[in-house]
BAVO-599726 format. One record per residue (C-alpha): chain; x, y, z; residue in one letter; residue number from 1. Coordinates in steps of 0.02 Angstrom, whole numbers. Layout:
! residues N
> cadena;X;Y;Z;residuo;num
> A;X;Y;Z;A;NUM
...
! end
This chain:
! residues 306
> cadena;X;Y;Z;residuo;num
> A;-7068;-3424;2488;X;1
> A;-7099;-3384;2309;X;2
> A;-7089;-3492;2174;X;3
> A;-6962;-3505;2031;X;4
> A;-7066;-3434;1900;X;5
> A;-7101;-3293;2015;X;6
> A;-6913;-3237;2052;X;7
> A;-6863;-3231;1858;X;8
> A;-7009;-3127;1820;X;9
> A;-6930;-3007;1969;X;10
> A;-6772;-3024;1880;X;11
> A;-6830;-3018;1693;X;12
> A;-6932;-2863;1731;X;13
> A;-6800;-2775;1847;X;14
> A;-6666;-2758;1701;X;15
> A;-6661;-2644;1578;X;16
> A;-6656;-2773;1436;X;17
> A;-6842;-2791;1371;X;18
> A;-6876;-2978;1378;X;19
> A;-6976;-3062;1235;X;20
> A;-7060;-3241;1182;X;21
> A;-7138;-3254;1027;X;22
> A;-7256;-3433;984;X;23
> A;-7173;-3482;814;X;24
> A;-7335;-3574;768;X;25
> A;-7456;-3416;796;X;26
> A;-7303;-3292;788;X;27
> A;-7393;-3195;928;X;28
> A;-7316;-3142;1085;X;29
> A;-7332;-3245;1225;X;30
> A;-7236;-3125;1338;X;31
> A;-7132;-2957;1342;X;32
> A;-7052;-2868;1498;X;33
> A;-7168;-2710;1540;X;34
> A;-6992;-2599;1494;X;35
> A;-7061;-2579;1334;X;36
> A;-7196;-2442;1400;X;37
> A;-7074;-2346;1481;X;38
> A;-6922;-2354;1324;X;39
> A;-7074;-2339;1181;X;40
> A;-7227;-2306;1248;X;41
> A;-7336;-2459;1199;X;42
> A;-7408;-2543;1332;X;43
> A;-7375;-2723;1324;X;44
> A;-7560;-2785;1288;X;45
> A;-7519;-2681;1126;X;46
> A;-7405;-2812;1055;X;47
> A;-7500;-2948;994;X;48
> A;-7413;-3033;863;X;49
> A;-7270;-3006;754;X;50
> A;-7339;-2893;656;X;51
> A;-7348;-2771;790;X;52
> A;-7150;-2786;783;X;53
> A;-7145;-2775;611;X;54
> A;-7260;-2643;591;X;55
> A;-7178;-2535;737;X;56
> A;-7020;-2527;640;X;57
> A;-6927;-2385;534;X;58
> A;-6982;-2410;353;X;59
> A;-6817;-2404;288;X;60
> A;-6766;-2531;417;X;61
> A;-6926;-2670;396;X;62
> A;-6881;-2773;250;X;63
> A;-6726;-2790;295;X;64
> A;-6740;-2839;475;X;65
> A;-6901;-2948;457;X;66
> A;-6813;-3041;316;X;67
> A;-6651;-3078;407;X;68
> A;-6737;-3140;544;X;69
> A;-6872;-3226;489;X;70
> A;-6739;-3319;389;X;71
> A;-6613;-3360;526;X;72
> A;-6769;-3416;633;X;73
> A;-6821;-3545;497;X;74
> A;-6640;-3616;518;X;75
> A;-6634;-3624;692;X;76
> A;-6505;-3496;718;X;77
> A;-6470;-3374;853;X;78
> A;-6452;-3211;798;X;79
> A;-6462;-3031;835;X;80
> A;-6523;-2865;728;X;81
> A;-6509;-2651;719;X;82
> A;-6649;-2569;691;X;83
> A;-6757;-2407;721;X;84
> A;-6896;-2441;843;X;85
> A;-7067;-2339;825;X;86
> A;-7107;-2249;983;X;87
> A;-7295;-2214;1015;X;88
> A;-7291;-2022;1000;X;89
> A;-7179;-2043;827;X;90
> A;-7024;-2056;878;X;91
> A;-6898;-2182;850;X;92
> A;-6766;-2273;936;X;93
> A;-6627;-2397;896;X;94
> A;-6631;-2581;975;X;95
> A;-6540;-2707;957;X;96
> A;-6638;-2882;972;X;97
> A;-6543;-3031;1015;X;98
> A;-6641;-3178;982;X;99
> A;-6627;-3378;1038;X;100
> A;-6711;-3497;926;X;101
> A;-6823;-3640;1038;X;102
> A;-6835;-3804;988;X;103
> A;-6946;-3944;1056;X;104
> A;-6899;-4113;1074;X;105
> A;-6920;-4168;877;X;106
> A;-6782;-4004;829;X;107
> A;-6936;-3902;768;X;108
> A;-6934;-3720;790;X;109
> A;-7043;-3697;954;X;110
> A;-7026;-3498;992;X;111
> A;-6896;-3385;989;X;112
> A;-6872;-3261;1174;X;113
> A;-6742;-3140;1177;X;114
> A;-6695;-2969;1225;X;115
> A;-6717;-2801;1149;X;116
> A;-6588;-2673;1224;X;117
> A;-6585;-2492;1192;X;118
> A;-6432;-2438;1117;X;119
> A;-6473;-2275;1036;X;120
> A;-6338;-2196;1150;X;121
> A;-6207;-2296;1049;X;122
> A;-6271;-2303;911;X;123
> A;-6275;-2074;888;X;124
> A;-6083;-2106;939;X;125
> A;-6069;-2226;802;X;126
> A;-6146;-2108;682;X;127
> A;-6042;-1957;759;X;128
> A;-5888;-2080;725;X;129
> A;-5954;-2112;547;X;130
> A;-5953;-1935;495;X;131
> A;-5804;-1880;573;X;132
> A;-5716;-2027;477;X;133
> A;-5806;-1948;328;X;134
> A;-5734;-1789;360;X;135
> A;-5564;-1833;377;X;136
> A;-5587;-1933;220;X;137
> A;-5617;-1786;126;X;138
> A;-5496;-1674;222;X;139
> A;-5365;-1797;155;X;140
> A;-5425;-1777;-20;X;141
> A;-5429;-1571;-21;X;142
> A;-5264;-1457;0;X;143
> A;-5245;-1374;135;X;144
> A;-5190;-1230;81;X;145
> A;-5300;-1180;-84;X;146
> A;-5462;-1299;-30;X;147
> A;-5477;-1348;-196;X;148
> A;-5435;-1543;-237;X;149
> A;-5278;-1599;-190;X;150
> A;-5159;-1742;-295;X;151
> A;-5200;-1864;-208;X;152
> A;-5386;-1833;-273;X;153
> A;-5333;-1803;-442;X;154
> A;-5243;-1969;-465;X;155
> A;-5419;-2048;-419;X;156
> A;-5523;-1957;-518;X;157
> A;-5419;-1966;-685;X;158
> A;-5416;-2176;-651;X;159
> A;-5610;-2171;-639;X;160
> A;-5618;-2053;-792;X;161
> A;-5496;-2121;-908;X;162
> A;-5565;-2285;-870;X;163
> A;-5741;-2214;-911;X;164
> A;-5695;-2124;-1065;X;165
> A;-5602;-2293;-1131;X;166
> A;-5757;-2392;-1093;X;167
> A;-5872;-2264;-1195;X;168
> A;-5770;-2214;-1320;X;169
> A;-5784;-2038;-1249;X;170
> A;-5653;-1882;-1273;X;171
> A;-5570;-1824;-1099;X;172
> A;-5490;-1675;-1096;X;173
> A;-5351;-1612;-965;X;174
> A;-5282;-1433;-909;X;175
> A;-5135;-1390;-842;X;176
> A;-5112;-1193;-774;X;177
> A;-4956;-1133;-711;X;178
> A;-4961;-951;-604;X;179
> A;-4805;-854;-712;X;180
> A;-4682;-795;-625;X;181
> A;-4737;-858;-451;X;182
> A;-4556;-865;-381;X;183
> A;-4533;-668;-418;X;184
> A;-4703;-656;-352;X;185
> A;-4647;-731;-183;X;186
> A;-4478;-633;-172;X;187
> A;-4594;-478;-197;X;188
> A;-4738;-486;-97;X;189
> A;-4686;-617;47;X;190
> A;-4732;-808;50;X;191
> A;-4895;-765;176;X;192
> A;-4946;-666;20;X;193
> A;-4893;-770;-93;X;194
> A;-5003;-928;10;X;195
> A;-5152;-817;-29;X;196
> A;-5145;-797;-211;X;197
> A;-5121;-977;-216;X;198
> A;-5312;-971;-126;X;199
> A;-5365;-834;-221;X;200
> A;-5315;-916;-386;X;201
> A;-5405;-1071;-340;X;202
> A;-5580;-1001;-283;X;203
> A;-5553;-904;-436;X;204
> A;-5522;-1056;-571;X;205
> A;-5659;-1140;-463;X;206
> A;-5774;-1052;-572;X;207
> A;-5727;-1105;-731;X;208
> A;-5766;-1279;-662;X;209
> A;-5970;-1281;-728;X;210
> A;-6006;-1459;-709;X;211
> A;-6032;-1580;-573;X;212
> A;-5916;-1710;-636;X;213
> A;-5767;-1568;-687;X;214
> A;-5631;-1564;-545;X;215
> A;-5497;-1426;-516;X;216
> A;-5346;-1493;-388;X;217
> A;-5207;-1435;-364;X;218
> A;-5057;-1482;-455;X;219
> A;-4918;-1447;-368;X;220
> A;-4823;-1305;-311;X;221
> A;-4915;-1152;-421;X;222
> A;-4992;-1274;-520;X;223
> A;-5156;-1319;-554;X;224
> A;-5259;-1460;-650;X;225
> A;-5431;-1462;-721;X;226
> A;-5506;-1641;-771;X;227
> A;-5650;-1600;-895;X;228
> A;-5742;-1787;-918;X;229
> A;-5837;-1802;-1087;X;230
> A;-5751;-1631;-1158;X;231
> A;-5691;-1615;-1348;X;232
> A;-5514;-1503;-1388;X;233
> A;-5631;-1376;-1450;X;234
> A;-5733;-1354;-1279;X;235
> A;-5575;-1379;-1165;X;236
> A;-5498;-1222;-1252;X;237
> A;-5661;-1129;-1211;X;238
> A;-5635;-1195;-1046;X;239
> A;-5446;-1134;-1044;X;240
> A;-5467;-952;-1137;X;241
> A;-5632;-949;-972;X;242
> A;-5480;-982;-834;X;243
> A;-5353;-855;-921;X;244
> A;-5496;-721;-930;X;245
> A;-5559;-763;-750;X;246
> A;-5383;-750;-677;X;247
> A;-5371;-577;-779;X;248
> A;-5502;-501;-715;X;249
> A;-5473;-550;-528;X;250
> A;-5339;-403;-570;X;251
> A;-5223;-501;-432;X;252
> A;-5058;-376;-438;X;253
> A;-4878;-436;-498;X;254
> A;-4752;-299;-502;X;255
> A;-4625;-420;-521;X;256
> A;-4699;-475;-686;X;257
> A;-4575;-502;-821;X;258
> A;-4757;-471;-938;X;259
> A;-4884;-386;-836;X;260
> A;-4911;-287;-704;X;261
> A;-5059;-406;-644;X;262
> A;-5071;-601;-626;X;263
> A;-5061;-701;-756;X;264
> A;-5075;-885;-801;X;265
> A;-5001;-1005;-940;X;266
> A;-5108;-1162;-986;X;267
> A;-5084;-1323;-1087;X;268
> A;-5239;-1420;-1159;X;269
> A;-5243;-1589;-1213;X;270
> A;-5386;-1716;-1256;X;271
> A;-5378;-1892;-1305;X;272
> A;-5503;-2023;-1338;X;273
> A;-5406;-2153;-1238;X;274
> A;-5363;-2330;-1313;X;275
> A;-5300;-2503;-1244;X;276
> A;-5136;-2438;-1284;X;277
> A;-5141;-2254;-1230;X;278
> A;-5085;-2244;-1030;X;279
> A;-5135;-2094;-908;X;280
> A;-4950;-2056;-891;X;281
> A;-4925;-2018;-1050;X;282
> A;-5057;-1915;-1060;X;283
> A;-5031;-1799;-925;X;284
> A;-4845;-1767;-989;X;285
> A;-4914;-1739;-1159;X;286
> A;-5025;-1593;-1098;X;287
> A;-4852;-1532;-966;X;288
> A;-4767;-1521;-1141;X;289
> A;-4913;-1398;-1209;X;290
> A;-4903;-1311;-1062;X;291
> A;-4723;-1296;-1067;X;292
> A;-4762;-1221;-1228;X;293
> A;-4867;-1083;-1194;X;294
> A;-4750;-1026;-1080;X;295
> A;-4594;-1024;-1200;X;296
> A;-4704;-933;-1318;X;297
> A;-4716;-781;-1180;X;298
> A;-4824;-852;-1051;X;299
> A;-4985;-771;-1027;X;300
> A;-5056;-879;-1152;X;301
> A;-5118;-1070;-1201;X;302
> A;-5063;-1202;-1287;X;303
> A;-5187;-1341;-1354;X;304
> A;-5142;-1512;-1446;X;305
> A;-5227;-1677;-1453;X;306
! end
């Protein structure tokens, strides 16, 4: 009959699990399960020490691992880690170790045995999860309809840049465009037409949109907003005279125009270094009042105050 020792080898090397001891004293391996040829392609004579572990690990993954549980081992606690496992002909795989801390009978650290498992299966489903939820993230931040930014992302952006432009003393200029006459534009042409001017009018004030940290959403209804961080009144009207030219010459046609025969838009600029006492509120409703302006005045046209 075989011994003990002999029937958990059978068992220890039978599982999938890749089983481990490391000597804490020498930190070199006393034993792993043969699995590791087969899942990485090191024989097991190849793993020495713990630098073989170490070393055998995704660079962007080492520190991090070998810290945690080097540390947890010095305490005496179990733990477990993710990480990116070398394979011999340069791949890698993830593994999750589980690790038991041994003591001897004064509560030293004696070794540490555990388990590595391969869970790279779970963990590209994790990552497929990750980016899906990153999708939908941003899906829920864009309109539907236009694909430009939608409120929702405007309300977040201004917060971040008002509160940046307070902290710096920095001017932060806003633009509100209005389509004219979008209502006769609908009862004209049909509200599947009038959806893609809406589109067509947003790719097309995309472009006056030069830097990284400038974001067009839109506004509301025919409505659009451009956020222009770290913008003077005199560069946000260049800005606004670049969206009323680039909506001209996308020659959109408007019959029902009570001004032209083509598309046209009304805009209202505003800027403001903000203050402890100025609120984001206020500001946008200043800069609705401009653009309520310009579009008393005839439309077609912008309106610019402080």
């Amino acid at each position: 009959m075989p011994d003990d020792s002999s029937v958990y080898k059978t068992l220890l090397e039978s599982t999938r699990a890749i089983p481990w001891k490391i000597d804490w004293k020498t930190m070199r391996f006393a034993y792993i399960g043969p699995q590791i040829e087969a899942l990485l392609g090191w024989p097991p004579e190849s793993w020495a020490s713990a630098e073989d572990w170490a070393s055998r690990m995704h660079p962007e993954d080492r520190e991090r691992v070998v810290d945690f549980c080097v540390s947890q081992s010095k305490n005496g606690c179990d733990h477990e880690a993710d990480y990116r496992a070398l394979t011999q002909d340069g791949r890698h795989v993830w593994i999750r170790d589980v690790v038991h801390v041994v003591r001897n009978a004064q509560g030293e650290v004696d070794s540490l045995v555990g388990f590595m498992f391969d869970i790279s299966e779970r963990k590209e489903t994790e990552l497929k999860l990750l980016a899906l939820q990153k999708e939908l993230e941003a899906l829920s931040f864009k309109d539907g309809l236009t694909g430009v930014a939608n409120r929702r992302m405007f309300d977040t952006v201004l917060e971040t840049e008002w509160t940046q432009a307070r902290r710096h003393c920095q001017p932060l200029s806003l633009i509100l465009i209005d389509i004219d006459y979008f209502k006769q534009y609908n009862d004209h042409y049909g509200h599947i037409q009038g959806d893609d001017c809406l589109r067509r009018v947003g790719q097309t004030l995309g472009a006056a949109a030069m830097r990284a940290r400038d974001l067009l959403a839109r506004f509301g209804g025919e409505e659009f907003a451009l956020i222009l961080p770290e913008t003077d009144g005199a560069a946000a009207r260049t800005v606004a005279e670049r969206c009323r030219n680039l909506i001209f010459k996308a020659q959109i046609p408007h019959a029902n125009s009570a001004i032209s025969q083509i598309l046209t838009v009304s805009l209202g600029v505003g800027t403001l270094i903000p203050g402890h006492q100025d609120q984001a509120l206020a500001f946008i409703e200043s800069v609705d009042r401009r653009l309520y302006e310009a579009k008393q005045a005839g439309r077609n046209r912008i309106a610019a105050g402080g």
